[in-house]
NUFIVO-699884 format. One record per residue (C-alpha): residue number from 1; residue in three letters; z, x, y. Coordinates in pm, 1 decimal. Each point is the difference from the previous one (the first is absolute). Example, Ala and Ser with C-alpha at 12.3 -4.5 7.8 and 13.67 -1.06 7.14 Angstrom:
BEGIN
[r 1,'ala',[780.0,1230.0,-450.0]]
[r 2,'ser',[-66.0,137.0,344.0]]
//
This chain:
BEGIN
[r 1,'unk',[373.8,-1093.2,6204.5]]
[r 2,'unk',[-201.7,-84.1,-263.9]]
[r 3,'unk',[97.4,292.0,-287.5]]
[r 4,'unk',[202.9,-272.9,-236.6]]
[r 5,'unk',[-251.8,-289.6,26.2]]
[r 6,'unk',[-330.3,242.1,-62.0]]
[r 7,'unk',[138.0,120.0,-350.4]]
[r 8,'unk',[-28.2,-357.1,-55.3]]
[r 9,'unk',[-299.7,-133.9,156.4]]
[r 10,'unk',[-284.5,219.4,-51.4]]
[r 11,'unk',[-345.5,-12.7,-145.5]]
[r 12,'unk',[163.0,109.7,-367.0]]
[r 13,'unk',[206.3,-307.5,8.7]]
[r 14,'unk',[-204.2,-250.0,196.9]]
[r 15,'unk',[-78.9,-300.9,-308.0]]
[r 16,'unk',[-293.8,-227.2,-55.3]]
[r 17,'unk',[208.7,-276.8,-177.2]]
[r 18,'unk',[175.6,-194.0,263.4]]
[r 19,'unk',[-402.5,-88.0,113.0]]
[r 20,'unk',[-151.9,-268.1,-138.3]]
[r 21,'unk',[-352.6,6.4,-145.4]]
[r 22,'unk',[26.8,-381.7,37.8]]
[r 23,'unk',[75.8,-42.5,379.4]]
[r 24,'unk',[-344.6,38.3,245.5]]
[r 25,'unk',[-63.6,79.9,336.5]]
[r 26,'unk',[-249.9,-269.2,92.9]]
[r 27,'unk',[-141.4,234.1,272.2]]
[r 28,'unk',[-76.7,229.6,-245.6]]
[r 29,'unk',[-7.8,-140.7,-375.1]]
[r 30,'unk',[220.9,241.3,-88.5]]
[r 31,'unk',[344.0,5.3,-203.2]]
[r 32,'unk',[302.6,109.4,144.9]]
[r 33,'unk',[-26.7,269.0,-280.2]]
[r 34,'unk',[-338.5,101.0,96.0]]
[r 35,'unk',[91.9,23.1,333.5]]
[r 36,'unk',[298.8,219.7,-58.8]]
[r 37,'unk',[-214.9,207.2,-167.8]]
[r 38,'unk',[-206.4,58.9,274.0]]
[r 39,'unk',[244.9,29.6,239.5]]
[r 40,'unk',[194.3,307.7,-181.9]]
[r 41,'unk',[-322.2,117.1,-107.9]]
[r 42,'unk',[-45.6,2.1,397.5]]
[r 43,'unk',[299.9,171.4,87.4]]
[r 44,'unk',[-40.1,272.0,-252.1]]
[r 45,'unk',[-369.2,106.1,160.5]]
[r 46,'unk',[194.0,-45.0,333.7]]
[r 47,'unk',[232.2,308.0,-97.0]]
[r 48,'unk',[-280.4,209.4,-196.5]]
[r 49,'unk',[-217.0,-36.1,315.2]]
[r 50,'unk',[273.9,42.9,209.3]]
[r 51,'unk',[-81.1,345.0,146.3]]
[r 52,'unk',[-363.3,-57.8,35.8]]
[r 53,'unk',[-60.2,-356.8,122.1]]
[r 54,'unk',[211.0,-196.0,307.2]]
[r 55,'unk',[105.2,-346.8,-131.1]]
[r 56,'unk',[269.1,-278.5,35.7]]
[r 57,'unk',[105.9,-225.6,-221.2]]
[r 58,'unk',[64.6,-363.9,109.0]]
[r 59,'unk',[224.4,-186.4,-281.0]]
[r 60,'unk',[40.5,-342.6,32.4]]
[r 61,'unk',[119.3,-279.9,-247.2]]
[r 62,'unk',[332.4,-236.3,-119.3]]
[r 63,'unk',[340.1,145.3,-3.4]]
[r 64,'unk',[61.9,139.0,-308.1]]
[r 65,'unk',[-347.5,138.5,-114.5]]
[r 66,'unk',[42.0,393.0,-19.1]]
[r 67,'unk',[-150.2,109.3,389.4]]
[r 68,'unk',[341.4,183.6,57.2]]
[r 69,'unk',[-24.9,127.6,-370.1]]
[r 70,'unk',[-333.1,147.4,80.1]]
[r 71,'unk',[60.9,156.0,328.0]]
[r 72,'unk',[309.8,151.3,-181.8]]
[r 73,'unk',[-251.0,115.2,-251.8]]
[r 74,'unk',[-250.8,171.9,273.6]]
[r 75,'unk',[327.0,129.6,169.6]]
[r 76,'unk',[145.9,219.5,-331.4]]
[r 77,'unk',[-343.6,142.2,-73.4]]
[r 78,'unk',[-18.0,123.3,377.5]]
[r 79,'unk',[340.7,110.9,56.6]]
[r 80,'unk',[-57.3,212.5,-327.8]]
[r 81,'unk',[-352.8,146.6,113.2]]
[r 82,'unk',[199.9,124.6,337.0]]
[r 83,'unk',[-134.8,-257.0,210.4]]
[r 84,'unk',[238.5,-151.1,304.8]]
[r 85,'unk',[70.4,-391.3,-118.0]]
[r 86,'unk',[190.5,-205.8,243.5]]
[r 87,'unk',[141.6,-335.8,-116.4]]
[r 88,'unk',[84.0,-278.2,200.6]]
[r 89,'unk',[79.3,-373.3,-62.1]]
[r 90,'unk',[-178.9,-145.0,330.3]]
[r 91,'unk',[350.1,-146.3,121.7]]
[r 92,'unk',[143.0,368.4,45.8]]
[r 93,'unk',[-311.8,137.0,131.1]]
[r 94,'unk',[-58.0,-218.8,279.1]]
[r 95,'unk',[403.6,-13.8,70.8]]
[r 96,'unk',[-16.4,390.9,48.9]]
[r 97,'unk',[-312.3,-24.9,197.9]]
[r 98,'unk',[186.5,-236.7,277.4]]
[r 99,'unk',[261.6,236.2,-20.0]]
[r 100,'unk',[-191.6,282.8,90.7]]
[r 101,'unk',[-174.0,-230.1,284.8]]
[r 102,'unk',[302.2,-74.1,117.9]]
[r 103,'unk',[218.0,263.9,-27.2]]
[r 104,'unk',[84.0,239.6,305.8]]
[r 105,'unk',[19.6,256.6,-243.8]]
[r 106,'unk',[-351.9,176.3,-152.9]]
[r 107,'unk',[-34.3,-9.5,-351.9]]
[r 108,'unk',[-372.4,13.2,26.2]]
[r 109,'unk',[-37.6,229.7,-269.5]]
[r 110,'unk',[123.9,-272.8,-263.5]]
[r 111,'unk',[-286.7,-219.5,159.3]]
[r 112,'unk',[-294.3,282.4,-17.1]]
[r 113,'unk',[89.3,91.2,-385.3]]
[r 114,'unk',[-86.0,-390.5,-47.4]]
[r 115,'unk',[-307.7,53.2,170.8]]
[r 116,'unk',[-41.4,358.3,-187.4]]
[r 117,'unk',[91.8,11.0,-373.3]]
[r 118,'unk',[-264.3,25.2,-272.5]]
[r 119,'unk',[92.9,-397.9,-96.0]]
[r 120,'unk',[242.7,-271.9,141.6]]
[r 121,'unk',[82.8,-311.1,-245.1]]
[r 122,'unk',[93.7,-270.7,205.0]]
[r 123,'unk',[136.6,-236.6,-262.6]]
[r 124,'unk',[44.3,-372.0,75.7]]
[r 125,'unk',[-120.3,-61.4,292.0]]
[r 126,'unk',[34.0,-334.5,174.1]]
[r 127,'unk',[377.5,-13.1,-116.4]]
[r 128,'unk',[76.9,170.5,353.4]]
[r 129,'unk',[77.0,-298.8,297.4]]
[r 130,'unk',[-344.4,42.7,156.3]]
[r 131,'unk',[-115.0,-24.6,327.9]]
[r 132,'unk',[-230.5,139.3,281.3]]
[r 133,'unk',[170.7,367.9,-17.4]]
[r 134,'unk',[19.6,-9.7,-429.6]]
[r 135,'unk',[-326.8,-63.0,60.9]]
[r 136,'unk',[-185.5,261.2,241.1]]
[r 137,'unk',[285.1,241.3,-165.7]]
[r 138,'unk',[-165.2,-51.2,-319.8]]
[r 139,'unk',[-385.5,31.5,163.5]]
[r 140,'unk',[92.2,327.2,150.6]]
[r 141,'unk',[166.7,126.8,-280.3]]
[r 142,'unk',[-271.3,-77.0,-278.3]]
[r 143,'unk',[-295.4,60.1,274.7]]
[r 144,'unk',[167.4,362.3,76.6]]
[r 145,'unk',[-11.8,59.8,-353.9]]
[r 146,'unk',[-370.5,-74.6,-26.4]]
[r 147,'unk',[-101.1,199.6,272.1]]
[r 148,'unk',[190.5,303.7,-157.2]]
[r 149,'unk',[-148.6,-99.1,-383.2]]
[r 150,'unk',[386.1,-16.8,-117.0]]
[r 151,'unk',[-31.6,-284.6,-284.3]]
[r 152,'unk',[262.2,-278.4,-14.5]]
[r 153,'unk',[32.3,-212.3,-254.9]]
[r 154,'unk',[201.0,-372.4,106.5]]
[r 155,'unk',[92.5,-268.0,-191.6]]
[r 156,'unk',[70.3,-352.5,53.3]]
[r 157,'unk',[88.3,-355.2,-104.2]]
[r 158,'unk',[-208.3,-168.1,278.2]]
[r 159,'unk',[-383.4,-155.4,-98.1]]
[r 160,'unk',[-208.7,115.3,233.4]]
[r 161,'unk',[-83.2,-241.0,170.5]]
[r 162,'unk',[411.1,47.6,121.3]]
[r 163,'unk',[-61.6,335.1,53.9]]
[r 164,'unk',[-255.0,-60.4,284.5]]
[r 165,'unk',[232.2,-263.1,105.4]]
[r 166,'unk',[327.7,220.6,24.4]]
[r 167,'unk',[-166.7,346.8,135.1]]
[r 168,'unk',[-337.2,-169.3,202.7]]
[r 169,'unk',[-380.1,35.1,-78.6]]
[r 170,'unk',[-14.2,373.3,120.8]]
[r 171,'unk',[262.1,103.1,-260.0]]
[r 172,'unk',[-155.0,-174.7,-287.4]]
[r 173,'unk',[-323.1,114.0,129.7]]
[r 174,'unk',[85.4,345.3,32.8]]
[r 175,'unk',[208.6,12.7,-355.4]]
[r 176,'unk',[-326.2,-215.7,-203.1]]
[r 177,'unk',[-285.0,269.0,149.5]]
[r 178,'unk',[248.7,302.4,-96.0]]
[r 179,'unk',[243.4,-75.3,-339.0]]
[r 180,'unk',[-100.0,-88.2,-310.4]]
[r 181,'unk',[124.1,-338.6,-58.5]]
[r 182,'unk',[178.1,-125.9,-364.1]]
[r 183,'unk',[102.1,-303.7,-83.9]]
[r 184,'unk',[267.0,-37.0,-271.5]]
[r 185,'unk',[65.4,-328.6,-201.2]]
[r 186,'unk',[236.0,-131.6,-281.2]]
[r 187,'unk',[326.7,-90.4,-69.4]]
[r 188,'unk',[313.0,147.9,164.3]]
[r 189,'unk',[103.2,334.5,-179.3]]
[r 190,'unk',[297.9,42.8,78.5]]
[r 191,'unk',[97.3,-406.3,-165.5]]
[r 192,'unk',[-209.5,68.2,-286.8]]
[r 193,'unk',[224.8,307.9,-57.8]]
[r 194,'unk',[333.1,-139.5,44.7]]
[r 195,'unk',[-105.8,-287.5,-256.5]]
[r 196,'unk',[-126.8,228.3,-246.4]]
[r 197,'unk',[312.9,179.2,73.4]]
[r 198,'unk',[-192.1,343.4,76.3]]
[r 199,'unk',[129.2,237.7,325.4]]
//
């Protein structure tokens, strides 16, 4: 489902100028342009390396700061090299894992080519309604995953501090020891386009 949006969003097309050099990460000292830099810089090694070294990407930051854009990015290059991308927003995910739980009907085989394909985004997560099953749901599904070395690359709006709050210690202890972790900072994108009047 992603076809129209990738000839869009991809590493070609992914621009430095909505960062500011200006805005800092006090954690870090770094810009939000420096820090974009790194990130893509990041993502790029991510699919170079892809074939020869296990890793997950953990993308966290505002709305509005290019972690979708990125994972779109990783996805195109990916797809293209042959590899088996699934992409879900968290919301669907989860909503077709209860329905698998709790259908009568088996349609394990959608659940084991979550656990099985070469990467699973999982975009936005903590926009689902969470609650105890979201939650081990999401630990079996990303711990599965790391026992088979399938990466997975997720994205989120929550700090991380609500991240261990939402999905419990063990998640956030099990997704800090195993995913590369990005933060991205700056201005919303998508407002600073529709005032410049870009698309």
């Amino acid at each position: 489902n992603l076809n129209e949006i990738l000839e869009k969003e991809n590493f070609d097309s992914f621009s430095f100028d909505y960062y500011s050099a200006t805005i800092k990460n006090e954690a870090t000292g770094l810009s939000a342009l420096e820090t974009a830099r790194r990130a893509y810089d990041t993502a790029q090694r991510f699919v170079q390396n892809f074939d020869h070294k296990f890793e997950n990407l953990f993308l966290y930051g505002d709305t509005g700061v290019g972690k979708t854009f990125l994972s779109h990015c990783i996805a195109r290059e990916l797809l293209r090299s042959t590899h088996c991308v699934l992409y879900f927003s968290a919301y669907d995910l989860f909503d077709m894992m209860a329905a698998n739980s709790f259908s009568r009907k088996d349609t394990g085989t959608d659940e084991e080519l979550i656990y099985d394909c070469d990467l699973l985004i999982i975009d936005d997560l903590g926009t689902e309604l969470t609650n105890s099953f979201v939650a081990s749901q999401f630990f079996l599904c990303i711990n599965e995953r790391i026992l088979r070395k399938k990466s997975t690359v997720i994205s989120t709006n929550l700090t991380l501090g609500n991240f261990m709050d939402t999905y419990s210690e063990r998640v956030f202890s099990r997704v800090s020891s195993n995913y590369t972790m990005i933060k991205l900072i700056g201005k919303d994108i998508r407002i600073q386009k529709k005032i410049l009047g870009g698309n």
